[in-house]
N, C-alpha and C positions, 0 to 999 in steps of 0.2 A: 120235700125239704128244699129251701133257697138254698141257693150255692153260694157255697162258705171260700170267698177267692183265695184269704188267707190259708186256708188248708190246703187246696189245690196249690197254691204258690210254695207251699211247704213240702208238699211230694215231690212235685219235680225239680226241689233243690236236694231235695235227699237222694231222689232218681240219678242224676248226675251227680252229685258229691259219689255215690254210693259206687255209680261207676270207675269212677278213680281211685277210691279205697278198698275195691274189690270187698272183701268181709270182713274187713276190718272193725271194732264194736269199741269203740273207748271205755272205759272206764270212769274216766274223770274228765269235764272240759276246764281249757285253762286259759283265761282271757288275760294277753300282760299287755299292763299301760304304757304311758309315756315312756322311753327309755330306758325301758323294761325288757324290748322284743331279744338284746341278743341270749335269753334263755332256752330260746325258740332252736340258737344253733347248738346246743346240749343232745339235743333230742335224736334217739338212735333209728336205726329205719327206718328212714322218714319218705313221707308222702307229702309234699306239698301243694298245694292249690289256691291261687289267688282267687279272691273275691268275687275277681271281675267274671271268672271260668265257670263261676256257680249260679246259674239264673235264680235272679230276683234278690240276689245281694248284692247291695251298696258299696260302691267304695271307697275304703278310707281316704282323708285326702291331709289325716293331720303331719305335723312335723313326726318323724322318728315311727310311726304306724308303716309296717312293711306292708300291711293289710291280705296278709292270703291264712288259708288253714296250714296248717301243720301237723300230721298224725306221724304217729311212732312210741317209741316205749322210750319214758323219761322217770326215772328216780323208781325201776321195776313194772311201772304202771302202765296200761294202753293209754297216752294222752290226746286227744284232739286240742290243740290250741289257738288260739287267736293269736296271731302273733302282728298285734295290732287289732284294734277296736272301731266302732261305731260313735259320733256323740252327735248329741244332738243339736250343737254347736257349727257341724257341718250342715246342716240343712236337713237331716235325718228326722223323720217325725219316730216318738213312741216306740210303736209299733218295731220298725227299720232296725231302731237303736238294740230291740228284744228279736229281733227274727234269729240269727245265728245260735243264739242261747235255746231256742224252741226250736231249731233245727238240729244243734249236737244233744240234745237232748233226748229226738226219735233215734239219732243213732244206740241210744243206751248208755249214753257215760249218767250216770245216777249223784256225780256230786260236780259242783263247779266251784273254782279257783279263781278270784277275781282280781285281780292287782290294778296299782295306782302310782300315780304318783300327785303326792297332798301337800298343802301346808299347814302349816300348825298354827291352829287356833288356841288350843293349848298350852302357856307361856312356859310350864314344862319340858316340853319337849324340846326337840335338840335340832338341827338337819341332818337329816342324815341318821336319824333312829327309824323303824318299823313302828307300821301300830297295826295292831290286827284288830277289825270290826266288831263291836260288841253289837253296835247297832247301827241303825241310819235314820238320816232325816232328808226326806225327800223336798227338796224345795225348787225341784225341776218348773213345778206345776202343771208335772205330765204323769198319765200313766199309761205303760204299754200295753193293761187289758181292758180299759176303756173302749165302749164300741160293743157291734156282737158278733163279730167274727171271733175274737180271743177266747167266747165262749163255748165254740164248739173244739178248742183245744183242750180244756177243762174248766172247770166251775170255776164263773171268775170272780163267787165270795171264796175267799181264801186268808188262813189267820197269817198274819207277818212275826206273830210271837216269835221271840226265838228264831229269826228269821236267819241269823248268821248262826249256826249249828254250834251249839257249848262245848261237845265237846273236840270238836276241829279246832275249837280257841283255844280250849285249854290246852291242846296239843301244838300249838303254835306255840304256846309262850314257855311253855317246856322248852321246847326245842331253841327256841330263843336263848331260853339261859343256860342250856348246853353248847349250845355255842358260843356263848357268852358276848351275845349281841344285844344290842340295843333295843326292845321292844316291847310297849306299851299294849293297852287295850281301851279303844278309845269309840267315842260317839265319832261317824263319818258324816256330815252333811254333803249333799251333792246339789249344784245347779247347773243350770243350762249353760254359762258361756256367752261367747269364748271371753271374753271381758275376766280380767282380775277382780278379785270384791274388793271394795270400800273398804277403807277402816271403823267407816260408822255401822255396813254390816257386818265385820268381822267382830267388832264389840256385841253387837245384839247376840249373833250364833255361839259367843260364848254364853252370852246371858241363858240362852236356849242348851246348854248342855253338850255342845259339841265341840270335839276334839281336834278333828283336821277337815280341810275341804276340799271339794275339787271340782271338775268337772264331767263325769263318770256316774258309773259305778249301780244307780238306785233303781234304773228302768231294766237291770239285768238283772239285779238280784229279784226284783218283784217278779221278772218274768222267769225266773228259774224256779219261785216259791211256787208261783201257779201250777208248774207241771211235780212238784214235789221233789225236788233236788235238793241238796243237801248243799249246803254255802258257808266257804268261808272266806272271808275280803281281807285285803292286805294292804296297807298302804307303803310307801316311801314317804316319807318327809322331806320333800326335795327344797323348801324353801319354809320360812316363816310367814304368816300368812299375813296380808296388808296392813301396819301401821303397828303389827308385834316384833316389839325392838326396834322400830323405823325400817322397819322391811317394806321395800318396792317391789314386788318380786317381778320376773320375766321368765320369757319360756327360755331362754340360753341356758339360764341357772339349775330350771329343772332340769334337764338333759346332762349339764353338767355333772349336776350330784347324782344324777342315777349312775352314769358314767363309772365315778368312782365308789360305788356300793354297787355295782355288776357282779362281783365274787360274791358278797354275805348273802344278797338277795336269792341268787342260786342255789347258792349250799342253804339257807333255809326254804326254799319251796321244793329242790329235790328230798332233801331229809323228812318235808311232812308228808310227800310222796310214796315214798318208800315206808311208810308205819300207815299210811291208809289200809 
C-alpha cells in the first residue's frame, strides 16, 4: 500500500495532542469564530495547547483567533475546542483548513460545534441576532477531500443531505426562544476571503437562497461529514452584509458586535451543551 502522508501526519498529531491530554476523550468539538474565543475562558479543567505545540498544524494568524486547543468540561460535556480557527484566507490550503476537525474527531468527540461570525444577506435579519445552519453553500471553490489521501480516512463519496443535523437545529432554536433571544435558521454561504463581498455579489447570494455569509465554516463541516460527525453551525450576525441597508462593513465592527453579544452567545452554546 502507498503511503498515505496525510494519515501519518494525523497520528503524530494525535500522538502529541494525546500526550498532553493524557486520556482525555471529548465528546463534542467546538470550533468559535471571530470574536467568539472568550467562551473558550468558561471552560472548566482546562488543558490548553496552542497550535503551534501540535505537529503539522497551522497557525492561526487572524484578528481575535487565540489559535490553541482547549479541552475540559463546558456546559456538562467533555469539550475539545478551537478556540480560534483555520481559513483559507490565510494561505491555508483545503486540506489545512479540515485537518484539526479530522484530528478532534480520532479523539472521539462524535458531534461538532461550529461558530461564526456572518453578515446578513437576509434583509430580515437584525445585527446582532443568531442564525443557526440549515444548510450551506460552498463557494470556496475548494474542497478538503479532494485528492487521495482523504480517501483513506474514509469514503470520500459522502451524502451532505442533512448535513447540519435537524435535530441539533431544532434544539437550538428551542433554546433560542427560551431564552428569548434572537434566532433564525438560515442558508450559510461561505467563501474564501479575506476581501468583503460586493453588493453585486451579495444580490446574486440572495437570489441563490442564502441567508448570511462569511468566511468560514463549509471545508469543516464537509470534513466532519466525511468522518460522520454530527454538525450543528451557528452564526453571529455581526454586520449587515455589503450594500444591505448601505452597509460597508469591516472587521472593527465584527469584533465589536461579538463583543457585546459575549453573554447570549454563551448562555446559548452552554445550554445546547448541557441537553446534548
Amino acid at each position: 500500500m502507498a503511503d498515505n502522508a496525510l494519515m501519518r501526519m494525523l497520528e503524530e498529531s494525535q500522538a502529541a495532542l494525546e500526550e498532553r491530554l493524557g486520556g482525555f476523550r471529548p465528546e463534542v468539538a467546538l470550533v468559535l469564530g471571530s470574536g467568539l474565543g472568550p467562551l473558550a475562558e468558561r471552560i472548566e479543567d482546562v488543558v490548553a495547547v496552542p497550535f503551534a505545540e501540535v505537529p503539522h498544524m497551522k497557525a492561526s494568524t487572524a484578528s481575535s483567533h487565540v489559535g490553541r486547543f482547549v479541552a475540559g468540561m463546558l456546559g456538562g460535556k467533555r469539550v475539545l475546542c478551537m478556540q480560534g480557527r483555520l481559513h483559507g484566507y490565510e494561505g491555508n490550503t483545503a486540506q489545512e483548513v479540515a485537518y484539526p476537525i479530522w484530528l478532534m474527531s480520532r479523539f472521539g468527540a462524535a458531534t461538532l460545534i461550529t461558530t461564526n461570525a456572518a453578515g446578513a444577506v437576509n434583509e430580515g435579519y437584525a445585527v446582532g441576532d443568531f442564525c443557526i445552519m440549515a444548510d450551506h453553500i460552498n463557494f470556496t471553490g475548494r474542497n478538503p477531500v479532494a485528492g487521495a489521501e482523504p480517501d483513506g480516512i474514509a469514503n470520500r463519496f459522502f451524502s451532505m443531505y442533512e448535513a447540519y443535523d435537524p435535530a441539533l437545529r431544532a434544539m437550538g432554536m428551542q433554546i433560542g426562544r427560551e431564552l428569548g433571544l434572537p434566532v433564525h435558521e438560515g442558508v450559510y454561504l461561505g467563501l474564501l476571503g479575506p476581501s468583503f463581498e460586493t453588493a453585486a455579489e451579495i444580490r446574486a447570494f440572495r437570489g441563490w437562497g442564502a441567508d448570511t455569509v462569511a468566511m468560514s465554516v463549509c471545508e469543516e463541516v464537509i470534513a466532519a461529514r466525511h468522518v460522520g460527525m454530527r454538525v450543528l453551525g451557528m452564526s453571529l450576525v455581526t454586520n449587515m452584509a455589503c450594500g444591505v441597508e448601505g452597509a460597508d462593513p469591516d472587521d472593527e465592527e465584527v469584533l465589536e458586535v461579538a463583543s457585546q453579544r459575549e453573554a447570549d452567545f454563551c448562555r446559548l452554546i452552554q445550554e445546547l451543551l448541557a441537553r446534548l
